[in-house]
C-alpha positions as CSV (number, residue, x, y, z in Angstrom):
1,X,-25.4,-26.5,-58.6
2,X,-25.9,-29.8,-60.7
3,X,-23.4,-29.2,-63.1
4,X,-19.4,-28.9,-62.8
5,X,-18.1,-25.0,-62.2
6,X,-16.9,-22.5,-65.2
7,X,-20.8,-22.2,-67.1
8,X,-23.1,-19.7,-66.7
9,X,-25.1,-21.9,-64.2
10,X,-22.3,-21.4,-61.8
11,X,-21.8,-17.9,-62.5
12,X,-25.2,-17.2,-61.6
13,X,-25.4,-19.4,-59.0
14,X,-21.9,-17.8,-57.4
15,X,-23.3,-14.2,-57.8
16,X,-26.3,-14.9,-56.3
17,X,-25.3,-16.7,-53.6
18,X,-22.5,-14.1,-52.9
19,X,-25.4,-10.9,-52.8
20,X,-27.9,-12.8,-50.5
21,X,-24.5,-13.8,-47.9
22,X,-24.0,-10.4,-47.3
23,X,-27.9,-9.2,-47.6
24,X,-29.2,-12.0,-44.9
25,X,-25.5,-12.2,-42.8
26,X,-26.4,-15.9,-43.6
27,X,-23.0,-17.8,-45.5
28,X,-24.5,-19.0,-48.8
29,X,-22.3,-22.2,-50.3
30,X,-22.4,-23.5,-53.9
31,X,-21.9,-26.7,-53.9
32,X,-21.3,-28.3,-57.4
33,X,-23.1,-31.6,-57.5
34,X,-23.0,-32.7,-61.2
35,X,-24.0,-36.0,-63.1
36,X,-26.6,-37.4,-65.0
37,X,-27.2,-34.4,-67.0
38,X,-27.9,-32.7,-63.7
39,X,-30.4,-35.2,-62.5
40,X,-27.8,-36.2,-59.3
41,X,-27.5,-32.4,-58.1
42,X,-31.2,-31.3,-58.5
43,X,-32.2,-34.8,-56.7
44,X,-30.3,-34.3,-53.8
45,X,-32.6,-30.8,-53.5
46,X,-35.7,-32.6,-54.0
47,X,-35.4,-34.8,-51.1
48,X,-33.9,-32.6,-48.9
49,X,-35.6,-31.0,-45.9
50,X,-37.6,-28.0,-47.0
51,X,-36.7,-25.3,-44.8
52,X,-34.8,-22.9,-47.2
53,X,-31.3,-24.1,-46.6
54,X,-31.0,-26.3,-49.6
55,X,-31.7,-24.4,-53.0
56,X,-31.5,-25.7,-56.5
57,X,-29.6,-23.4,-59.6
58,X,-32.6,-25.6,-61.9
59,X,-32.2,-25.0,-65.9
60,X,-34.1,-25.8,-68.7
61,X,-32.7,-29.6,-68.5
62,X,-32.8,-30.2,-65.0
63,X,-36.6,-28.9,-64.7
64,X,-38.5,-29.4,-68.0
65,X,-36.5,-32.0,-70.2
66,X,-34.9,-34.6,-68.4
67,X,-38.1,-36.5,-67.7
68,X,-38.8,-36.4,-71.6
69,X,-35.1,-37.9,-72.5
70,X,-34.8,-40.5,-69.3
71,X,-36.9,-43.6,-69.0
72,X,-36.4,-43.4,-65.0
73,X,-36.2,-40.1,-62.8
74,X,-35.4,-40.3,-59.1
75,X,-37.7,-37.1,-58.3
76,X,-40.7,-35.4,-60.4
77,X,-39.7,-32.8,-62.5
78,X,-43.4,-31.1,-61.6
79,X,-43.9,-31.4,-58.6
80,X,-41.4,-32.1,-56.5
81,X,-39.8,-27.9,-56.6
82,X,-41.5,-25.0,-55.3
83,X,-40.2,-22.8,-57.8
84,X,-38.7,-19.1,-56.2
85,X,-37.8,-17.3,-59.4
86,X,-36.7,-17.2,-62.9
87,X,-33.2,-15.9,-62.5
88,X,-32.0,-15.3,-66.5
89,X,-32.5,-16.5,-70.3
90,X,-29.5,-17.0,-71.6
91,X,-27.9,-16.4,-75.5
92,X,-27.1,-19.7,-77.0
93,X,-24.8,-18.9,-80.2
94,X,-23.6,-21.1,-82.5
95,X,-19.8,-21.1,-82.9
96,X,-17.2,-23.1,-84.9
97,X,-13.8,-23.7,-85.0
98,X,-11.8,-21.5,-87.8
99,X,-10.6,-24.2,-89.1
100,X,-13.6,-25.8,-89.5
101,X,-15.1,-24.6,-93.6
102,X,-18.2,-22.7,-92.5
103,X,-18.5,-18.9,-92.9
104,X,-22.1,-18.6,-92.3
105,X,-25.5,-20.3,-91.6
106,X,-26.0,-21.2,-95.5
107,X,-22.3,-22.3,-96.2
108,X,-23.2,-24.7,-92.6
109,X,-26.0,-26.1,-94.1
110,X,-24.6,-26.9,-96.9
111,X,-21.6,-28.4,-95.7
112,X,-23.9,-30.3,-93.6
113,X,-25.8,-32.0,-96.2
114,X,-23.3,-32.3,-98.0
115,X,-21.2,-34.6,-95.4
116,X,-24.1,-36.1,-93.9
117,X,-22.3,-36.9,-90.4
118,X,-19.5,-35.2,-90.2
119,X,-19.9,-32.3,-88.5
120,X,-19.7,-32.4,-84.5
121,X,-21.1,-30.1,-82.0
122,X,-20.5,-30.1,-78.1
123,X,-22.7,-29.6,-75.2
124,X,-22.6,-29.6,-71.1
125,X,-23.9,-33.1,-71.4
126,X,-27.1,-34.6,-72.6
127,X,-30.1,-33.0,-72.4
128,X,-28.4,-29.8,-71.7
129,X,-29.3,-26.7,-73.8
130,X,-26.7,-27.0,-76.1
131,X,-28.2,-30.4,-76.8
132,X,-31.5,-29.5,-77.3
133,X,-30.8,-26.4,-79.7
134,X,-28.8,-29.3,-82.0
135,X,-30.9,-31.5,-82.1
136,X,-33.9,-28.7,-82.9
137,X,-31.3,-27.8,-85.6
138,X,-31.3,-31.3,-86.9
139,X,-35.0,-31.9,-87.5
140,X,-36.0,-28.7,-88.3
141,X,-33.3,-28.2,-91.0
142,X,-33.5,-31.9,-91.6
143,X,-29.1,-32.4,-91.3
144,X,-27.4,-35.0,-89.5
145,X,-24.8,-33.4,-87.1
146,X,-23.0,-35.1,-84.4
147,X,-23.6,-34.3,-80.8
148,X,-20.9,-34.5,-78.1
149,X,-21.4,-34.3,-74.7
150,X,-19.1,-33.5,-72.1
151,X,-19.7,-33.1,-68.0
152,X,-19.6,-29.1,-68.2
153,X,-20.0,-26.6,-70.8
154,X,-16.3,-25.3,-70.5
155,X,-15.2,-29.0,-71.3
156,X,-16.6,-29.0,-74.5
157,X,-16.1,-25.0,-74.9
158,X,-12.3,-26.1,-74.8
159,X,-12.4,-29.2,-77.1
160,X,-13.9,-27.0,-80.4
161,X,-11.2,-23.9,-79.2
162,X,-8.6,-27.0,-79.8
163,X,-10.2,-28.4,-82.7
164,X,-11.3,-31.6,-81.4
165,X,-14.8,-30.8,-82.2
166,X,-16.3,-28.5,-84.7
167,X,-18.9,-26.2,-83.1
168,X,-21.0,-25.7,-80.1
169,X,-24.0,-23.5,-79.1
170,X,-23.4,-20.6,-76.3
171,X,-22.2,-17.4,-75.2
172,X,-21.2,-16.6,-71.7
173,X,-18.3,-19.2,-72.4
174,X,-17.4,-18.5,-75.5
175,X,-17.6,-14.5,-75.9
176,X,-13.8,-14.0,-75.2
177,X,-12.8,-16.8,-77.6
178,X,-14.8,-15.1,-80.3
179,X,-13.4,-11.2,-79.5
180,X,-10.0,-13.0,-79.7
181,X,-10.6,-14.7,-83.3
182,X,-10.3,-18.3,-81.7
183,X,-14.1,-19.0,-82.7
184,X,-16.4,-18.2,-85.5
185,X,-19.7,-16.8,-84.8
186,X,-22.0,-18.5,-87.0
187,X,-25.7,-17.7,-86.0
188,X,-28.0,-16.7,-82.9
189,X,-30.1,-19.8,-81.3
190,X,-32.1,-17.4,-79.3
191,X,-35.1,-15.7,-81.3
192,X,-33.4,-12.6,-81.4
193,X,-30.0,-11.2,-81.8
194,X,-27.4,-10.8,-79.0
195,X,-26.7,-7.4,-78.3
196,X,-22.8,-8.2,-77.3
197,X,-23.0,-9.2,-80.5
198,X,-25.5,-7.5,-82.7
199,X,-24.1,-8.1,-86.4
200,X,-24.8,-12.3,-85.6
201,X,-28.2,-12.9,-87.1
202,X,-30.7,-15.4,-85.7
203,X,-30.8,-18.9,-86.9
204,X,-34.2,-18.2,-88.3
205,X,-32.9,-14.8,-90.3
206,X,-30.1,-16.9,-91.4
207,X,-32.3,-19.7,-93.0
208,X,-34.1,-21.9,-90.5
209,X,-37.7,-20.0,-90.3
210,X,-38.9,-20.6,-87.1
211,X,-36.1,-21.5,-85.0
212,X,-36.0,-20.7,-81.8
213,X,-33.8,-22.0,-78.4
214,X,-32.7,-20.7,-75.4
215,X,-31.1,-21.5,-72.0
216,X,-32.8,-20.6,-68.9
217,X,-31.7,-20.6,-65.2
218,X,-34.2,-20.5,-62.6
219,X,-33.9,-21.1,-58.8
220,X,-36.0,-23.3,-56.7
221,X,-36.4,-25.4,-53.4
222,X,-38.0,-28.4,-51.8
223,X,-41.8,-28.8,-52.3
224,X,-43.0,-28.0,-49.0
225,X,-40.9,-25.5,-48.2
226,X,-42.9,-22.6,-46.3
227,X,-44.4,-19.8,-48.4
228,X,-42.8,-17.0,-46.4
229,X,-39.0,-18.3,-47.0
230,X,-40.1,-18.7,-50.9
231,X,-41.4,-15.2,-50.6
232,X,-38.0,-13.6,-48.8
233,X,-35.7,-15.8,-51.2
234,X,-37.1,-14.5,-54.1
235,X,-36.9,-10.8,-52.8
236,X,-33.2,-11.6,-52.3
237,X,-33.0,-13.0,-55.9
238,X,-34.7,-10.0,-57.1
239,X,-32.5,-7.6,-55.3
240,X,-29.3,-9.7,-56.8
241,X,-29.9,-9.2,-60.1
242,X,-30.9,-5.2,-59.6
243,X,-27.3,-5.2,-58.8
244,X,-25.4,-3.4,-61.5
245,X,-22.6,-5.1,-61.6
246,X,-23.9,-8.0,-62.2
247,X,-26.4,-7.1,-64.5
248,X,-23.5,-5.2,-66.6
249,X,-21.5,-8.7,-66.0
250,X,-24.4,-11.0,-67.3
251,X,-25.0,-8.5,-70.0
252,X,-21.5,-9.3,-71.3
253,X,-22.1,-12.6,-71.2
254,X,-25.2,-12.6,-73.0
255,X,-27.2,-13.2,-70.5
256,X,-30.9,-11.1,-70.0
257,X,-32.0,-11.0,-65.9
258,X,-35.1,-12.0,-65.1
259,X,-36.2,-11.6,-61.5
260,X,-39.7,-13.5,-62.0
261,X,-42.0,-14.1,-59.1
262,X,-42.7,-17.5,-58.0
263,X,-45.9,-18.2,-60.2
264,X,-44.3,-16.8,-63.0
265,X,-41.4,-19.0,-63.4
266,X,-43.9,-21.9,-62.6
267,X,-46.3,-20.8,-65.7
268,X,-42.9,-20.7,-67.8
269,X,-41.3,-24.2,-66.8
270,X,-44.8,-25.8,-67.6
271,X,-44.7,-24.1,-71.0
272,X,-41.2,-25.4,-71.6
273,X,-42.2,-28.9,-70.1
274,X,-44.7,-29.4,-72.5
275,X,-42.6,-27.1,-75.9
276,X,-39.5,-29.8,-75.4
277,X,-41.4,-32.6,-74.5
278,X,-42.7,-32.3,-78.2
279,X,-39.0,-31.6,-79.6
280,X,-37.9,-35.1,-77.5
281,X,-40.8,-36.6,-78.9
282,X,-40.7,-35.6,-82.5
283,X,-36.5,-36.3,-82.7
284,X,-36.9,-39.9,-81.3
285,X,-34.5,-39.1,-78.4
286,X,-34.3,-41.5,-75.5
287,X,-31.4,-41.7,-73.1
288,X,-30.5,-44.0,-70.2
289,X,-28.8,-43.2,-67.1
């Protein structure tokens, strides 16, 4: 797990790794490995010995935009995973703080532009999903908005509950705080709306045409490692997310299980490789490690 515990990275990773243990009679451990916007955690996976015993919880930052945001990588984002399986698209909803004077998507964009700056949002570090759906809100509804990062997702979740920052983009972490009035639902990231949620429009409906950004969570392992473990990890994977527990779990969460096969979740990371590398490209960010 390259990122700190409490997201839904971890979740995912924890239920997962809690079905196959008692599928296989094999002890599954998640061990959180966080740091350079994941890049620490998912590059101890690349170089370790591919034999199935070292998996990576990969996301949309660890396996399709990091390479477009660093100017060094210690492993290669393509080629260096054999990828097992898409394991779920997550909702990515823009909240803010009460406090903060924002009802909607148009009164945000307004207040935006109108205090060019002002405005803060938080993410689970740079690079992270939460980064990237700001920063697509930035040049695609051309407002300057002040990113945040923090070393998990609940970090910065807590920080805009507090007050410290204005708004962030999710769901798994933030659902309860919005049933229990401490956070504003503003507007969906994802291209449709949430169904914990369903009265949130999209970003697009609410006056960005076109907008679209997700989080995804997919697992992988080692190039090299032999076809036939892929192929029984990625039964096991399948078989976690049939569970209906956790598929009633994830769908409080706004999360959507995936269960992909291993081609299919390498088609999808190339496609998201080359959609953000465009978005990075376009926005002018660069970051160092």
């Amino acid at each position: 797990m390259p990122f700190q515990a409490g997201g839904l990275t971890d979740i995912l990773a924890r239920s997962i790794a809690q079905h196959a243990s008692q599928r296989l009679g094999q002890q599954f451990i998640v061990e959180n490995k966080p740091g350079a916007s994941g890049n620490i955690g998912a590059d101890f996976v690349a170089k370790s010995k591919p034999d199935g015993y070292t998996l990576l919880m990969g996301s949309i930052g660890t396996n399709a935009v990091n390479v477009h945001l660093f100017s060094r990588m210690p492993y290669d984002t393509l080629k260096d995973f054999a990828p097992i399986g898409l394991v779920a698209s997550g909702t990515l909803m823009l909240v803010a703080n009460p406090a903060v004077p924002v009802t909607d998507m148009k009164s945000l964009l307004a207040y935006a532009r109108a205090h060019p700056g002002k405005l803060t949002y938080a993410s689970g570090g740079a690079g992270a999903s939460q980064h990237l759906a700001g920063e697509l809100l930035k040049t695609m509804a051309k407002v300057d908005i002040r990113h945040i990062p923090y070393k998990g997702v609940a970090q910065g979740v807590t920080d805009v509950v507090a007050g410290q920052v204005d708004m962030t983009f999710d769901l798994a972490t933030v659902a309860p705080h919005i049933r229990a009035g401490k956070l504003r639902p503003i507007a969906v990231a994802n291209g449709k709306r949430s169904a914990a949620f369903p009265g949130v429009p999209t970003i697009a409906e609410a006056g960005v045409p076109g907008y679209e950004a997700s989080a995804w969570y997919g697992l992988f392992a080692p190039a090299g490692t032999p076809p036939a473990v892929i192929s029984k990890l990625n039964a096991e994977m399948v078989s976690a997310l049939a569970d209906p527990a956790l598929r009633q779990r994830l769908d409080a969460l706004g999360a959507e299980p995936s269960g992909s096969s291993p081609e299919e979740l390498a088609r999808f990371v190339r496609s998201e490789y080359d959609k953000w590398g465009r978005v990075v490209q376009e926005a002018g960010i660069r970051l160092d490690q």
